[in-house]
N, C-alpha and C positions, 0 to 999 in steps of 0.2 A: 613707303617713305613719303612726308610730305612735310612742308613748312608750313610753320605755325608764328602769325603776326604774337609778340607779348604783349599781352595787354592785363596780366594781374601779377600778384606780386609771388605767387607760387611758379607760373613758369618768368619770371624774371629772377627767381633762386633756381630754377632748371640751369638758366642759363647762366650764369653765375660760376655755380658748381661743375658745371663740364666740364673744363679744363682739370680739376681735381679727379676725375676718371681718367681723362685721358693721358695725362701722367703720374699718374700714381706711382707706378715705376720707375719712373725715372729721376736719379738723384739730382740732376741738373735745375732738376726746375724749382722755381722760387715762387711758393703759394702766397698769395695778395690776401691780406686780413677782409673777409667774408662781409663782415658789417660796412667797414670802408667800401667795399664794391657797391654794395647794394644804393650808401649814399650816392656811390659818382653816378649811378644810372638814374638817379631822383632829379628826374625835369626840373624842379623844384629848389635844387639845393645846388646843382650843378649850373655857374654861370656861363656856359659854351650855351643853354639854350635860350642866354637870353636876346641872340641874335641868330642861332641857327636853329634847324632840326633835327631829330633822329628817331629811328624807327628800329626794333630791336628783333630779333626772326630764331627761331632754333628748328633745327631738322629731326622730326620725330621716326624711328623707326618702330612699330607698335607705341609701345611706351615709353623705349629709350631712347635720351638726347643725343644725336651723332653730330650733331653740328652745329655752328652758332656764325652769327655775322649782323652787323648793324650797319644802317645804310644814312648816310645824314649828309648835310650841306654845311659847309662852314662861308657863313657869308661873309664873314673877315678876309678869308685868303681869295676869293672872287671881287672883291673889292679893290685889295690889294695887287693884285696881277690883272683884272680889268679883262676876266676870262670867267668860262661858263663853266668849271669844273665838280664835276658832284663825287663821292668820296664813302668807302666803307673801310669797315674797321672792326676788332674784337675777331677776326676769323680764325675758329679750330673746326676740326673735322676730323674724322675717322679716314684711314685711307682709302678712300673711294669717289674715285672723278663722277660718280653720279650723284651723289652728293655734294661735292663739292660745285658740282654744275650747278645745283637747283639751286644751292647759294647765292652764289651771285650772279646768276637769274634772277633771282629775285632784287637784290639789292641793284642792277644794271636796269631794270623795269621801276625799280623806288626811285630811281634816279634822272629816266628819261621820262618819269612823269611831274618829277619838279623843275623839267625843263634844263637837262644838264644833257651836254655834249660828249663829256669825257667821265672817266672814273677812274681813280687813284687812292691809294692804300697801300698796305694798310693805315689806319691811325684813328688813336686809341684815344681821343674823340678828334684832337689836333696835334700837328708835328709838335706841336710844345707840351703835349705828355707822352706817354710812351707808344713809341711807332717805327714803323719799318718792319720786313721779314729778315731774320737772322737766314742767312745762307749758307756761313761756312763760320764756325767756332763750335759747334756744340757738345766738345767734351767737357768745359766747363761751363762755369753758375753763370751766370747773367751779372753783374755791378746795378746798382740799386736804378731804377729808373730805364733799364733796356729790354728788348723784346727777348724774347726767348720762345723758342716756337718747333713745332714737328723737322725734321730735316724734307718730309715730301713734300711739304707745302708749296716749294717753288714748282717742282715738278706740276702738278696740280693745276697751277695760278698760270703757268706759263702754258701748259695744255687750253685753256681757258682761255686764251688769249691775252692777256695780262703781261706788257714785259718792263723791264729795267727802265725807269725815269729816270733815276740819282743812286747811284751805290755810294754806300759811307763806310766807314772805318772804326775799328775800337785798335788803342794801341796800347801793350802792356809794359809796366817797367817792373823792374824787381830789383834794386840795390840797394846795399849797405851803406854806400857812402856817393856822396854826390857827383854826379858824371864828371870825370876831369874835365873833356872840352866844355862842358856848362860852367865852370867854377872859373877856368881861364876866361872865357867872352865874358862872365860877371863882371868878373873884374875890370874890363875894358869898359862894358858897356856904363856899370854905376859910377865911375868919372865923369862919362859923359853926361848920367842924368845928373850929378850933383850941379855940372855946369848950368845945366839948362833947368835947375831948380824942380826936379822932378822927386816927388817924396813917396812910398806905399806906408797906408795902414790897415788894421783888421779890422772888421767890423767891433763898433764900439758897446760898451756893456748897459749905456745910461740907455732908457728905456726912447724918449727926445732924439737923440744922437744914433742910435742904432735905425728908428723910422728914417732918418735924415738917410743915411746910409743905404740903406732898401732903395729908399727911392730914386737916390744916385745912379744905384744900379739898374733900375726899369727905365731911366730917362738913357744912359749911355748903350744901354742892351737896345732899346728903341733905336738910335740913331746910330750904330755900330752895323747890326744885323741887317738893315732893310735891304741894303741890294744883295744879300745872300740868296742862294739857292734858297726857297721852300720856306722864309719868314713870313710869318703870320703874325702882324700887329697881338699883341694879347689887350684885351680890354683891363680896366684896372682891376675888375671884379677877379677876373680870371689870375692877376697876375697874384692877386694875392691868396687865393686858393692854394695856387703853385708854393706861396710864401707860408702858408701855411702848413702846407706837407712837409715842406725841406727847413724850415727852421728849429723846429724840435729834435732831429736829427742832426743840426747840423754843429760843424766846430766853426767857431769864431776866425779862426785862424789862418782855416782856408778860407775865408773869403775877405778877398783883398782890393782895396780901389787905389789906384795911382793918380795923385794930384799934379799938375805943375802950373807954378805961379798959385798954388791956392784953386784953382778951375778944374775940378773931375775930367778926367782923360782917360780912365779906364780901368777897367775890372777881373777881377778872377774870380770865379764858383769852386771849391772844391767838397763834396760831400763827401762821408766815410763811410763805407758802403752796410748801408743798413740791411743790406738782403741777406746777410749773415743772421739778424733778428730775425726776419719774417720767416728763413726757412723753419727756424725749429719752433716758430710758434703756429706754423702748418694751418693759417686762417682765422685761427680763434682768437680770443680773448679771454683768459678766467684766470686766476691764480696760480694754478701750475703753468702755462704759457708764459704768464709775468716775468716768473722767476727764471725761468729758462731764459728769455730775453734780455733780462738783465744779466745773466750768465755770457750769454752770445753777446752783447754789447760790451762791454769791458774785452774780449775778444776778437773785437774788429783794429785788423791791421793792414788795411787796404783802404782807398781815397779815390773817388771817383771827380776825375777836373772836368768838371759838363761842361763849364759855357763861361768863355770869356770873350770881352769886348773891349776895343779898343778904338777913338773917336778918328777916322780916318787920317786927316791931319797930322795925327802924331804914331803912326805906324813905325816910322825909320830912327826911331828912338832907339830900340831895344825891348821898350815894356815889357812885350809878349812873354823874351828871355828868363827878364826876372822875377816875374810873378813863379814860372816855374825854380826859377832858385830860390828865391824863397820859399816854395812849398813846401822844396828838397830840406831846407834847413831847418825847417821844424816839426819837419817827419821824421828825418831818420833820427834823429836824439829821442823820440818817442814810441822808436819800435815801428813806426809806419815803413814799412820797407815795399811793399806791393804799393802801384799806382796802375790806374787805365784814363787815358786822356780818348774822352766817348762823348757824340762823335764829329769823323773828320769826313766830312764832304770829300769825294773820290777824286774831284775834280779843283781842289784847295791845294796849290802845288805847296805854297807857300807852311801852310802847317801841316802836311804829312812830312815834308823837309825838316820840318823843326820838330815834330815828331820821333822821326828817326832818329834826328842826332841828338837827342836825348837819352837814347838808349830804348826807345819805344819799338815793339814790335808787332805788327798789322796782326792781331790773333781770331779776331772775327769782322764779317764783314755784314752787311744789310742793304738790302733791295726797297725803294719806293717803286712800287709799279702803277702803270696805267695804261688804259687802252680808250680807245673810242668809241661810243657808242649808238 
């Protein structure tokens, strides 16, 4: 067995394609469109490097890939925390702690030679695209944009020295009709916003207005997010990358900004879980995949609420409440009946509490790890 640095574009489809072996069997997993991978690993095309690094490794055994792992710097979140942290990510493996050792051996050596103290992961390049180890959910699919991963892997990572930074949360809903205790506090709380001049709207259709909108949402996510756990500034290049994957997917509907006096105060994301598309179009792209997809699409009745923000100051409003009722309210008239609000910080008392009593229930959970090195 031995790792191999990538450095051409055939073992960078080695590494690509593993994860396609290694679950081949199992229904759970949601294959990522093949061409899309290969651009997010294009130094070139991908703006995460146009201030970091990464270096991309698979583990050969004769000829077959058993394993993969990438070891990179995100000099955003070292900037930001004002700390020495170095970071891998994209890790599968076959189950075998000798492999899985050389792994990150190597990415723990890529990482104390660009002068890094610590190493933490996974992430898939930064916590603002898809990252964390799934722990405990794995009888179902993953919601569009979440990890889904081997169940040994902790085992492995934790053998390895690797332990729990941040555990988070996915919380599921499933109803007909809108939570009564939601529908009672509505009512109380939109009183009070109409007092305080608090209005929501969807994002707008005019092409002017809808940009306005966007940006609304990257200036209040900026100053919402910062003293969370694990916020990493996105550059603008980056955020619109992100804006670019989720607006063709997305519904207008869910994503909601709340005004009051007219001054943006805050936001809601809700996407409709596209992983129902990518599973049956299984990587590809060609005309039978199309149609399938568009079959699978028309058949998504599930809404994934990723990220919403709210400008400090105006917390003891309610906002948070009502973006969730309204979400409820023009879901369930369209069949939307499944919700996952993903994810909740473990240590977020405040919205696992407002989780719950939504009718949300904690159904998977995920590990950032890190050690010293």
């Amino acid at each position: 067995m031995q790792i191999v640095k990538v450095t051409t574009r055939k073992q960078l489809k080695q590494f690509v394609m593993l994860p396609f072996e290694l679950y081949k069997d199992d229904p759970n997993w949601v294959p990522p469109l093949i061409n899309e991978e290969m651009k997010f690993f294009d130094r070139t095309k991908n703006p995460h490097f146009e201030h970091s690094v990464a270096d991309y490794y698979i583990a050969l055994e004769g000829d077959k890939v058993v394993g993969r792992i990438t070891a990179q710097t995100n000099t955003l979140h070292n900037n930001h925390y004002n700390d020495n942290m170095g970071f891998f990510g994209f890790f599968e493996c076959i189950d075998d702690v000798k492999v899985a050792e050389a792994l990150m051996d190597t990415a723990v050596k890529w990482n104390k030679e660009h002068g890094k103290d610590k190493i933490s992961g996974p992430f898939n390049f930064t916590i603002n695209d898809i990252s964390g180890l799934l722990v405990d959910g794995f009888e179902t699919p993953p919601y569009i944009m979440l990890a889904y991963n081997k169940p040994y892997y902790e085992k492995l990572l934790n053998r390895l020295g690797l332990v729990k930074a941040q555990g988070m949360y996915s919380y599921l809903t499933s109803t007909e009709v809108i939570p009564p205790k939601l529908v009672r506090v509505a009512k109380i709380i939109e009183k009070k916003l109409v007092k305080e001049n608090v209005t929501f709207y969807t994002l707008r259709k005019k092409k002017a207005e809808r940009i306005e909108d966007i940006e609304i949402v990257f200036d209040i996510y900026r100053k919402a997010w910062k003293d969370n756990w694990g916020y990493v500034p996105m550059s603008e290049k980056e955020f619109d990358r992100l804006k670019d994957v989720l607006l063709p997917i997305a519904d207008p509907n869910f994503i909601m900004i709340a005004k009051k006096d007219d001054i943006p105060i805050g936001f809601s994301v809700g996407i409709p879980n596209f992983n129902r598309v990518l599973k049956v179009m299984n990587g590809k792209i060609n005309p039978i995949t199309i149609i399938k997809a568009l079959r699978a699409k028309s058949k998504i009745r599930e809404v994934r609420v990723m990220i919403m923000g709210i400008l400090e100051e105006y917390h003891n409003l309610g906002v948070d409440a009502m973006f969730h009722y309204k979400f409820y309210e023009y879901a369930i008239p369209k069949g939307i009946y499944n919700g996952e609000f993903s994810w909740v910080l473990e240590d977020n008392v405040m919205m696992n509490r407002l989780a719950v009593s939504l009718g949300g229930i904690p159904y998977k959970s995920y590990q950032i790890l890190e050690m010293n090195i």
